[in-house]
C-alpha positions as a printed Julia matrix, in Angstrom:
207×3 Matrix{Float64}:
   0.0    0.0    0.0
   1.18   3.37  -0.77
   2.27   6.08   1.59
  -0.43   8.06   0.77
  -3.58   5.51   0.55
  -2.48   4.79   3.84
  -2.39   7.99   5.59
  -5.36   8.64   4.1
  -6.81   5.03   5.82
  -5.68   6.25   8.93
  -7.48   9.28   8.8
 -10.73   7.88   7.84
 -10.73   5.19  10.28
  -9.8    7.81  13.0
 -12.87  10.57  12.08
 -15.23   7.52  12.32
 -14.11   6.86  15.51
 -14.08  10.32  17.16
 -17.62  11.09  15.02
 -18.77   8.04  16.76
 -17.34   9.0   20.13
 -18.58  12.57  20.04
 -22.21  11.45  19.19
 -22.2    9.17  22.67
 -21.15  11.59  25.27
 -21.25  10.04  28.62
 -21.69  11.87  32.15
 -18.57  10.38  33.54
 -19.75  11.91  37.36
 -23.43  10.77  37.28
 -24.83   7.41  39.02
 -22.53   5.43  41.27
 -18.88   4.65  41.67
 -18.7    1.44  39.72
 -21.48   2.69  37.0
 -18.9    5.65  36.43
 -15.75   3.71  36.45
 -17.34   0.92  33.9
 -18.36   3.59  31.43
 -15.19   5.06  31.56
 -13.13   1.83  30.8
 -15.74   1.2   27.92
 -15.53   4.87  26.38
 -11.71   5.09  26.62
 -10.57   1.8   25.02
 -11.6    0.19  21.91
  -9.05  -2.69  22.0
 -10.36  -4.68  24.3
  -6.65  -5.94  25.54
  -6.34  -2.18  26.96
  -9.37  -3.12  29.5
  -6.23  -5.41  31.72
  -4.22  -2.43  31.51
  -6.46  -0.34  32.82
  -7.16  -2.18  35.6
  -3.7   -2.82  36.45
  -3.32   1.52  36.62
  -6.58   1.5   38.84
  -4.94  -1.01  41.11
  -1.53   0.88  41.59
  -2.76   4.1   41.81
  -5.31   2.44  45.07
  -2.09   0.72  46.04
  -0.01   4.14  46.56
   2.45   3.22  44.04
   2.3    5.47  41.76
   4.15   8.31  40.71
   3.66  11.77  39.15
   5.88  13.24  36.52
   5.53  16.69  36.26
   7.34  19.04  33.46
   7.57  22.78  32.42
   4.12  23.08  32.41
   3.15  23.12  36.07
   6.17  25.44  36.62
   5.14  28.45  33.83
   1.7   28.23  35.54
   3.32  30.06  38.79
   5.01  32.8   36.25
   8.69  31.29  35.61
   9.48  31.54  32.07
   9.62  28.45  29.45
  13.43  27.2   28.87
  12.36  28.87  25.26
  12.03  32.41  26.29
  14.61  32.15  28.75
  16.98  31.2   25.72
  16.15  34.28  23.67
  16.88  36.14  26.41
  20.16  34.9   26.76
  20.61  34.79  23.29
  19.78  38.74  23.09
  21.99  39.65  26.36
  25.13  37.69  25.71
  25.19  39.42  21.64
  24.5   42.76  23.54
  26.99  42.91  26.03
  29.75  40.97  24.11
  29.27  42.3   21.06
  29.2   38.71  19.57
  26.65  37.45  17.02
  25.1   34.34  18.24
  22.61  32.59  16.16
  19.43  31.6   17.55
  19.1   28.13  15.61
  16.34  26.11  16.59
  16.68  23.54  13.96
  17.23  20.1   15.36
  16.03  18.02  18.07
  18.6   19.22  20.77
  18.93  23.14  19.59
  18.49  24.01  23.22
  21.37  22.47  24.57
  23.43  23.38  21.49
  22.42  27.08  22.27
  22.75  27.01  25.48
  26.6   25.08  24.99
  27.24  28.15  22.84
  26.57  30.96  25.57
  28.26  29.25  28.0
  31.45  29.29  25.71
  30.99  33.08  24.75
  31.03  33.59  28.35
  34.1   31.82  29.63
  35.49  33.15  26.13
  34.49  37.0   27.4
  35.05  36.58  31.07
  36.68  32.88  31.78
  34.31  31.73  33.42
  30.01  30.91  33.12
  29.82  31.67  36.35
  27.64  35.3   35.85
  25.56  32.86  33.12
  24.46  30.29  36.07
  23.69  33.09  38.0
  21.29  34.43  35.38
  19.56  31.05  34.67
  19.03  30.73  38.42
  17.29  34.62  38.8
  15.23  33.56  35.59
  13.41  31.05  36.88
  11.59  32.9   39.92
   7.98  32.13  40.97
   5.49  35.18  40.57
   3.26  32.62  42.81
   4.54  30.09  45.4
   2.98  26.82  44.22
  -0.43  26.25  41.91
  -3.54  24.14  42.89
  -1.88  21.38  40.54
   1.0   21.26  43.38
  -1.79  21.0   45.92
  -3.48  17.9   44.84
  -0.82  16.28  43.16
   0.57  16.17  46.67
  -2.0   15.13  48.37
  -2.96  12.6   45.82
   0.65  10.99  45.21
   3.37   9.93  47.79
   6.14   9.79  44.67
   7.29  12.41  42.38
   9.6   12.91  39.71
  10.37  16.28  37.96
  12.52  17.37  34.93
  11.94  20.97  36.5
  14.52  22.26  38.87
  12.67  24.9   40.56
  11.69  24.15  44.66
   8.06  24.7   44.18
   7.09  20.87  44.3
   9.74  20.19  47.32
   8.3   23.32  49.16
   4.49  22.05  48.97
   5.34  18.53  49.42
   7.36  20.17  53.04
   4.82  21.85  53.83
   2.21  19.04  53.89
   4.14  16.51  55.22
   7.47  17.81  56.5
   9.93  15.31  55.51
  10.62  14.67  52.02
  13.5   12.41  50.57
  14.93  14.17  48.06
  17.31  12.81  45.5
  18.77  14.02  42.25
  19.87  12.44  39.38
  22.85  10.44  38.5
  22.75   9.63  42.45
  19.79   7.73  42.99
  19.14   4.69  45.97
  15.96   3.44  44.78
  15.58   2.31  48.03
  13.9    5.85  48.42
  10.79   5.21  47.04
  10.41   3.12  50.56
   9.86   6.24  52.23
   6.75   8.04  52.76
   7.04  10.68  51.01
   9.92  10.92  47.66
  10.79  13.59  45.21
  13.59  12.95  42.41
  15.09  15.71  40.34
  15.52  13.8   37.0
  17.7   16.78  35.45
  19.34  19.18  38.44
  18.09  20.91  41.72
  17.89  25.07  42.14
């Protein structure tokens, strides 16, 4: 089969689905517990090898073992800026004040880090050392609010968390609730922490 026959397969297959879906809505909070939870495992799986699966995420998440994973996303909802913006920024302020012409390139799945590689070279070029940079990255990614009612619940929902963020708002509200916290960051990591009560793991680096 073509390329093109069968994107165009694809397609129709998935608008007959979602027609179909949208002409069924269901009240997902009406009627009890069980009548909810059974028209939710019917609605959201077609395949019927999916129903096990679900399950199996109903029984952890009862059990206490599960964990969140939180991103960017619940930190720009307090007011810190997206690694994005913060690059331009840089971008704009290291060309400024060293007179330099740095390209902002975003082609490529890793342009961020290349970017970012690039300041930090211009600046221990310029000054010999990235120090001043760090500093700016750190001052950048300030909280207009301390925590978001995603923080809250997540919280009180979830015993384990892991973050690619590296602000403190997540360690601060887990504190808060529950007072201790172990706290790890990646490459050291005892799994042995996920025995405790309450866990937080910084998958990329902690503020």
């Amino acid at each position: 089969m073509k390329l093109s026959k069968m994107i165009s397969f694809v397609k129709s297959k998935l608008s007959f689905f979602f027609k179909k879906k949208l002409e069924e809505p269901i009240d997902y909070f009406s009627g009890e517990p069980e009548d909810s939870y059974s028209k939710s495992r019917d609605y959201l799986f077609v395949n019927i090898r999916n129903f096990g699966n679900f399950d199996k995420l109903i029984t952890s998440f009862s059990s206490k073992t599960f964990a969140s994973f939180t991103g960017a996303g619940t930190s720009i909802l307090t007011g810190i800026q997206s690694w994005n913006d913060c690059i331009e920024k840089f971008v704009e302020e290291v060309n400024s004040t060293f007179s330099v012409n740095l390209k902002l390139d975003k082609e490529g799945a890793f342009w961020q880090q290349r970017i970012i590689s690039d300041i930090i070279r211009v600046f221990e070029e310029k000054t010999g050392t990235a120090k001043d940079f760090y500093a700016k990255v750190k001052s950048s990614f300030f909280p207009a609010t301390p925590y978001t009612g995603y923080h809250d619940k997540i919280v009180e929902l979830l015993n384990h968390h892991l973050t690619t963020n590296f602000d403190l708002l997540l360690e601060k509200r887990i504190r808060e609730k529950h007072q201790k916290v172990a706290v790890q960051c990646l490459p050291e990591l005892d799994f042995k922490v996920f025995s405790c009560n309450e866990t937080l793991v910084y998958l990329h680096v902690r503020k």
